[in-house]
FIBADREN-561535 format. One record per residue (C-alpha): residue number from 1; residue in one letter; chain; x, y, z. Coordinates in Angstrom, 1 decimal. Each point is the difference from the previous one (the first is absolute). Example, Ala and Ser with C-alpha at 12.3 -4.5 7.8 and 13.67 -1.06 7.14 Angstrom:
BEGIN
@i:1 | aa:A | ch:A | u:12.3 | v:-4.5 | w:7.8 .
@i:2 | aa:S | ch:A | u:1.4 | v:3.4 | w:-0.7 .
***
This chain:
BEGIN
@i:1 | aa:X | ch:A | u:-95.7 | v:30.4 | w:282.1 .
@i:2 | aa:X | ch:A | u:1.8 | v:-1.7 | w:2.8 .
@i:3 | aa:X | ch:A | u:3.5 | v:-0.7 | w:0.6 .
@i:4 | aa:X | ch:A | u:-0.8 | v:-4.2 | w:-0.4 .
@i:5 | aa:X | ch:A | u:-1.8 | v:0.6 | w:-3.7 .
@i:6 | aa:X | ch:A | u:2.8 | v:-1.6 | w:-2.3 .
@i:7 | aa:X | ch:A | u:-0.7 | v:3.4 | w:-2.2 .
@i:8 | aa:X | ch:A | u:1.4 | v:2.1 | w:2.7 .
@i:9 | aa:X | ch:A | u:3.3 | v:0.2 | w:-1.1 .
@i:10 | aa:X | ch:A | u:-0.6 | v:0.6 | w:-3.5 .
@i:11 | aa:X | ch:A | u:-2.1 | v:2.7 | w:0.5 .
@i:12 | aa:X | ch:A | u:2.6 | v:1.8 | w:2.3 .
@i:13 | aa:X | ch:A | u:2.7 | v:-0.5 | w:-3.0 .
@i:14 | aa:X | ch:A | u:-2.0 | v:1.7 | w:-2.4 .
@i:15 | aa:X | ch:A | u:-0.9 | v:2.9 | w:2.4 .
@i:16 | aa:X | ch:A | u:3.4 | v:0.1 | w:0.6 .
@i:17 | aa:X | ch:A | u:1.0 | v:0.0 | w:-3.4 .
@i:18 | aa:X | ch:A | u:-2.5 | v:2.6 | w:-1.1 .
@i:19 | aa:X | ch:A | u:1.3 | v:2.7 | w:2.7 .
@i:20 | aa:X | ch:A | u:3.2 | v:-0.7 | w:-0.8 .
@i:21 | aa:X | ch:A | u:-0.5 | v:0.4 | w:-3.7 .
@i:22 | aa:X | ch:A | u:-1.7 | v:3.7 | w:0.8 .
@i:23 | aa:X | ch:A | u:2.7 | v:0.9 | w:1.8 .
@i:24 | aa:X | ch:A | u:-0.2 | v:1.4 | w:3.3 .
@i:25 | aa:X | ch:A | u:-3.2 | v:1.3 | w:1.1 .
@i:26 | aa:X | ch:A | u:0.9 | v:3.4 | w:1.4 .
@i:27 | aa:X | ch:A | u:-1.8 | v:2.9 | w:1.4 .
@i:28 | aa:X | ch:A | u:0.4 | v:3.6 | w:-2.6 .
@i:29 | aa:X | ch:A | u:2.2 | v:2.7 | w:1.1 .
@i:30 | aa:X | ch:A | u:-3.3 | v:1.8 | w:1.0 .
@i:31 | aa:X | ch:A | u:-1.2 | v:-2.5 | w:2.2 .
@i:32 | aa:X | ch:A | u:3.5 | v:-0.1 | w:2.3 .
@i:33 | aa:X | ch:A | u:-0.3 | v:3.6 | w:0.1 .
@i:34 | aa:X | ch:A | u:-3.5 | v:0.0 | w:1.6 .
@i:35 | aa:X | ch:A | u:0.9 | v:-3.3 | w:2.5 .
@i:36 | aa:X | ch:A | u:3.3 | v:2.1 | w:1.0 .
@i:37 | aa:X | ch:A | u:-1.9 | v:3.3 | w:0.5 .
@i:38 | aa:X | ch:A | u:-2.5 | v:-2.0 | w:2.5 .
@i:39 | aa:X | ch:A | u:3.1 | v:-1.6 | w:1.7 .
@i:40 | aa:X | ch:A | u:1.7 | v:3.3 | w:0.5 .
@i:41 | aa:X | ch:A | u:-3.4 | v:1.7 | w:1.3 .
@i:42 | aa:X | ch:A | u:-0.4 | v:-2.6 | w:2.3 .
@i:43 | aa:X | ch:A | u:3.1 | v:0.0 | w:1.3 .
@i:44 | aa:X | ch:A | u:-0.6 | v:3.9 | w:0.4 .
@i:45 | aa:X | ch:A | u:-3.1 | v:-0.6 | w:1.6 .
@i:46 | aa:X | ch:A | u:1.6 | v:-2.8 | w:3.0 .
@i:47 | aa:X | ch:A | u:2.5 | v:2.9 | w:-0.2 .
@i:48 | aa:X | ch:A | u:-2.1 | v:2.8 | w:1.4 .
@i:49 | aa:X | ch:A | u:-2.2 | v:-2.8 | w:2.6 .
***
C-alpha cells in the first residue's frame, strides 16, 4: 500500500493503536542477557586483535 492510497493513513492509526494498546514490545530478560554477552565477547575479541 502506498503512501498516495487514501487508506494509508488509517491503516497506520490502527497499527499504531494496536502496539500501543499491547504495550511496549520488549525483548525478555533472557534475550538482553544473550545480546549483552555477544557485545561483551566482541568487544573482548577487538580487545585481544
Amino acid at each position: 500500500m502506498g503512501c498516495c492510497n487514501p487508506k494509508y493513513r488509517e491503516t497506520v492509526n490502527e497499527e499504531e493503536e494496536r502496539i500501543n494498546t499491547n504495550g511496549k514490545e520488549t525483548l525478555p530478560l533472557a534475550g538482553k542477557i544473550f545480546l549483552a554477552s555477544i557485545f561483551l565477547f566482541g568487544l573482548a575479541l577487538i580487545g585481544i586483535l
